[in-house]
VOLUMKOL-767461 format. One record per residue: residue in three letters; chain; x, y, z of N, C-alpha, C in turn. Coordinates in steps of 0.1 Angstrom, whole numbers. Layout:
BEGIN
<node 'ALA'; 'A'; <X; Y; Z>; <X; Y; Z>; <X; Y; Z>>
...
% end
This chain:
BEGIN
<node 'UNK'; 'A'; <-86; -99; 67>; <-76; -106; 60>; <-63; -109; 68>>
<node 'UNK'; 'A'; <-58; -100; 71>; <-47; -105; 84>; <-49; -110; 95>>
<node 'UNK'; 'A'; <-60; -110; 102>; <-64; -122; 116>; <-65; -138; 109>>
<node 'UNK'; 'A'; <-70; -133; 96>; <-73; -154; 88>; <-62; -156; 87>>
<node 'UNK'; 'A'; <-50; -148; 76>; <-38; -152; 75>; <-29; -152; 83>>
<node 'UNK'; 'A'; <-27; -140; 99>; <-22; -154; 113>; <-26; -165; 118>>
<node 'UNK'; 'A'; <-37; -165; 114>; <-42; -178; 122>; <-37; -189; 110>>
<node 'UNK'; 'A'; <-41; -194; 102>; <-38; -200; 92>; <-26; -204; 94>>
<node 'UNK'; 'A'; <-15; -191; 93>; <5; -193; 95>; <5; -200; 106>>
<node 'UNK'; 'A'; <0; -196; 115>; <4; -197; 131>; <-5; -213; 131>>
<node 'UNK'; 'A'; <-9; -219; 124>; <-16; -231; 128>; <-3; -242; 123>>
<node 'UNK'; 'A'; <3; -239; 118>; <16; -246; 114>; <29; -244; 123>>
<node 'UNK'; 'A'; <22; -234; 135>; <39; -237; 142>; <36; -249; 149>>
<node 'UNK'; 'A'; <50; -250; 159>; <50; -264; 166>; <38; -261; 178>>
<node 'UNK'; 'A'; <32; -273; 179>; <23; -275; 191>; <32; -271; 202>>
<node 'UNK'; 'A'; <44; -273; 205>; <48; -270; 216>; <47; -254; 222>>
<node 'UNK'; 'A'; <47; -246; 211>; <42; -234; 212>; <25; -225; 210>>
<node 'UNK'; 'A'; <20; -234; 214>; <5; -231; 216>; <7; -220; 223>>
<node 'UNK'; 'A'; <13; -221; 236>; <9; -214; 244>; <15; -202; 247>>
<node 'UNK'; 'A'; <28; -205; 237>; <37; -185; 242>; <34; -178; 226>>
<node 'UNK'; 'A'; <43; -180; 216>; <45; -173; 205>; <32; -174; 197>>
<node 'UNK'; 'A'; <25; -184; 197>; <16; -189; 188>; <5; -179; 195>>
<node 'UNK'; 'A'; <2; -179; 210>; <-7; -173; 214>; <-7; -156; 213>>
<node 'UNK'; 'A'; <8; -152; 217>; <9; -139; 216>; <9; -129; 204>>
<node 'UNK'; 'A'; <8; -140; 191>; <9; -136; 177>; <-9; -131; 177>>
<node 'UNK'; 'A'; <-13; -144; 181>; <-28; -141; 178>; <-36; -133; 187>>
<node 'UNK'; 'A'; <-28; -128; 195>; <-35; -120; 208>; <-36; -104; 202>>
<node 'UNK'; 'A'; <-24; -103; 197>; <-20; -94; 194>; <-28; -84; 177>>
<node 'UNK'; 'A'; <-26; -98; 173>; <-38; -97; 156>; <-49; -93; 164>>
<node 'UNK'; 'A'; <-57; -103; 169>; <-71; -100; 172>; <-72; -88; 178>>
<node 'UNK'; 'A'; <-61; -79; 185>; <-64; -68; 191>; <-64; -55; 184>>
<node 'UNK'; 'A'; <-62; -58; 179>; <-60; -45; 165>; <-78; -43; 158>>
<node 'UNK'; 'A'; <-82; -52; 154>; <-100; -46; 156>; <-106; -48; 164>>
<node 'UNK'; 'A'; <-104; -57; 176>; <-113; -55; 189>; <-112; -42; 191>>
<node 'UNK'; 'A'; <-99; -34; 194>; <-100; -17; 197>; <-103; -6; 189>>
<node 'UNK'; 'A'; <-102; -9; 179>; <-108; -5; 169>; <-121; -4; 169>>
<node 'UNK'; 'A'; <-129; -16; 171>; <-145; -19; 171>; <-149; -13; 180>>
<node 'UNK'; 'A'; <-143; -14; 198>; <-146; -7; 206>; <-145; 4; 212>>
<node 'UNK'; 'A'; <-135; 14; 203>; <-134; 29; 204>; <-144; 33; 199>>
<node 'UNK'; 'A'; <-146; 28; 187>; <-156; 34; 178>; <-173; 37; 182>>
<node 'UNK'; 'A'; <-173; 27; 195>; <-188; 30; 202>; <-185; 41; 217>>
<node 'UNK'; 'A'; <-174; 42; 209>; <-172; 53; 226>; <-169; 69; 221>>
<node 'UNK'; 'A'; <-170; 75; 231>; <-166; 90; 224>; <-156; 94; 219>>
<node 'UNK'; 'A'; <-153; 102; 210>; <-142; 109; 201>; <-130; 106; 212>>
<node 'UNK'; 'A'; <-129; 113; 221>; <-112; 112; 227>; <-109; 97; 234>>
<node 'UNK'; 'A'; <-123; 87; 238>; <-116; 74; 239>; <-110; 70; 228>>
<node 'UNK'; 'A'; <-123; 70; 219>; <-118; 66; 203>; <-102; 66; 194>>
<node 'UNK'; 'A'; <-99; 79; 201>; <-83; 82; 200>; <-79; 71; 207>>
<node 'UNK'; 'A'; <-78; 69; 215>; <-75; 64; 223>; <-70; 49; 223>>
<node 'UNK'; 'A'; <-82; 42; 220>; <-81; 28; 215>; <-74; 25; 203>>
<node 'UNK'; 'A'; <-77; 35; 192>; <-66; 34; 182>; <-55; 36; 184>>
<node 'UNK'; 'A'; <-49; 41; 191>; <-34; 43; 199>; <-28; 26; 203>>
<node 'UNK'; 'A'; <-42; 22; 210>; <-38; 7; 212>; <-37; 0; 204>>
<node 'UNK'; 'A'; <-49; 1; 191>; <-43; -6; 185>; <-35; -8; 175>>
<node 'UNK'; 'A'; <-28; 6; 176>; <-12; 8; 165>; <-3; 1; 177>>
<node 'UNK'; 'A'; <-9; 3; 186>; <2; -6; 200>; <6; -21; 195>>
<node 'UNK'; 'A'; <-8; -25; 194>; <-9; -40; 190>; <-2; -44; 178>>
<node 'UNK'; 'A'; <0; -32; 167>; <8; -36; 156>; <19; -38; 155>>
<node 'UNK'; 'A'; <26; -26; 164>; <40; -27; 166>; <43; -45; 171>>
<node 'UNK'; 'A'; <36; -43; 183>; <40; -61; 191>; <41; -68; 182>>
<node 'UNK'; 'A'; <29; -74; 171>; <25; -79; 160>; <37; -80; 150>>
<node 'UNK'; 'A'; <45; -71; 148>; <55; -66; 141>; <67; -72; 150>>
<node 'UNK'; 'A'; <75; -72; 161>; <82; -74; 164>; <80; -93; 168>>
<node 'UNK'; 'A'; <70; -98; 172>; <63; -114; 170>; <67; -121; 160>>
<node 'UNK'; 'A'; <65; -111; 146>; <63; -121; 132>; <81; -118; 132>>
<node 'UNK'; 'A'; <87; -110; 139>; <102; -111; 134>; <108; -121; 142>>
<node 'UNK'; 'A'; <105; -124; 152>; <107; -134; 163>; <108; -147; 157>>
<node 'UNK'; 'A'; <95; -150; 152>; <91; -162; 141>; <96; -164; 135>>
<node 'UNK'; 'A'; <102; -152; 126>; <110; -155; 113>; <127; -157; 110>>
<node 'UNK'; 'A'; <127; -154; 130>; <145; -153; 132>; <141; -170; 137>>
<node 'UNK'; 'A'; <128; -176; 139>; <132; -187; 152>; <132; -201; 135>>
<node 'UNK'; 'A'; <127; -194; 125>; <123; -204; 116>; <111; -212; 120>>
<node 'UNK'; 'A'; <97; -207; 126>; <84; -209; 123>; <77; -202; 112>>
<node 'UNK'; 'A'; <80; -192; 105>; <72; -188; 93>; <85; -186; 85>>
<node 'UNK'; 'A'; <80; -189; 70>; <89; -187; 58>; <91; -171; 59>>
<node 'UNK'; 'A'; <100; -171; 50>; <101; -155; 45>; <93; -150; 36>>
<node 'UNK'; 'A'; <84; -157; 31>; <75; -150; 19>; <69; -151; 31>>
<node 'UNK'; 'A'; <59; -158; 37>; <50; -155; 43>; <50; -141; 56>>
<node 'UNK'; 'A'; <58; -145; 61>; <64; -133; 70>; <64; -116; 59>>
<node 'UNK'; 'A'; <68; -119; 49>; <65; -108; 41>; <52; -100; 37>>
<node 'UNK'; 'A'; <45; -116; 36>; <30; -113; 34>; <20; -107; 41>>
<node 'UNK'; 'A'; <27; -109; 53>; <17; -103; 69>; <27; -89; 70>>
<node 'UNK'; 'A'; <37; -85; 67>; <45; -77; 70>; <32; -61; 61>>
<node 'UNK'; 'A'; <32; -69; 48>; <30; -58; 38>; <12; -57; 47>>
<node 'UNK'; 'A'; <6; -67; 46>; <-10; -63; 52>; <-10; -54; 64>>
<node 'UNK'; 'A'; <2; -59; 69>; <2; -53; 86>; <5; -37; 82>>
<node 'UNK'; 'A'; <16; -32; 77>; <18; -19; 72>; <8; -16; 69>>
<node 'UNK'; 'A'; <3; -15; 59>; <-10; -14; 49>; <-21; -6; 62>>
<node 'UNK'; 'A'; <-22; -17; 73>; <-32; -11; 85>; <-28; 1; 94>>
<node 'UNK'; 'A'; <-9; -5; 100>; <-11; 10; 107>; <-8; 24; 97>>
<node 'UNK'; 'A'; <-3; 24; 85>; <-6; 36; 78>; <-16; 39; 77>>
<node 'UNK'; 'A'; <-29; 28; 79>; <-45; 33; 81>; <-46; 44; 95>>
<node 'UNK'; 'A'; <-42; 34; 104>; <-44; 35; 116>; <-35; 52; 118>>
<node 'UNK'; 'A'; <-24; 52; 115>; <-20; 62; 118>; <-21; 79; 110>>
<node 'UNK'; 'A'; <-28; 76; 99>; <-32; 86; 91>; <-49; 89; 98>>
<node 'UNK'; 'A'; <-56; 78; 105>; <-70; 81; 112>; <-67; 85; 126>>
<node 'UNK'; 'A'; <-58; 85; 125>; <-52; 92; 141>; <-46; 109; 141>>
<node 'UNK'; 'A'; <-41; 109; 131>; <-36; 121; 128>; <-52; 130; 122>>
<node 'UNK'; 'A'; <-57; 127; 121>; <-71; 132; 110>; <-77; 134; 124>>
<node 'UNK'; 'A'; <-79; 130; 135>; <-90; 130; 145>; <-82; 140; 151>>
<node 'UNK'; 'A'; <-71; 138; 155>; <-67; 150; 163>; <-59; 161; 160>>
<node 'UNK'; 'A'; <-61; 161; 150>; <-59; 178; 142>; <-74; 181; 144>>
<node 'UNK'; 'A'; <-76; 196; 149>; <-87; 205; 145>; <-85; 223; 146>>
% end
């Protein structure tokens, strides 16, 4: 739900920014379950691991959509909208991280 709805936002910024904000918004989304997907076929302590990256990717993700929203490419509802999904994950992310490395 949050990779559709950056891409979706992010298809309305200006073409002139294909290639910095626009890209690094969506670089950034898509990396949050690539690392996820790909910890997950690796052993327990990469696995930590990758999810580390990809609460990494959230943060970026997080400071991007503020970028956006100070430059006036996303509304403020919208920016709200990705704000609340994006929380929603690293509270996932960071309660599955805390859980794996407690024992």
């Amino acid at each position: 739900m949050l990779c559709t709805s950056v891409y979706q936002i992010t298809n309305t910024f200006p073409k002139s920014e294909l290639y910095s904000i626009t890209n690094q918004i969506r670089r950034s989304v898509v990396s949050i379950p690539s690392n996820i997907a790909e910890g997950q076929v690796r052993g327990h302590n990469e696995f930590i691991q990758f999810l580390r990256v990809a609460y990494g990717s959230g943060a970026e993700l997080e400071t991007q959509l503020l970028i956006a929203l100070n430059v006036q490419f996303i509304s403020k509802k919208d920016y709200e909208q990705l704000i609340l999904l994006l929380d929603e994950i690293m509270r996932m992310l960071n309660k599955l991280i805390s859980s794996l490395t407690i024992h």
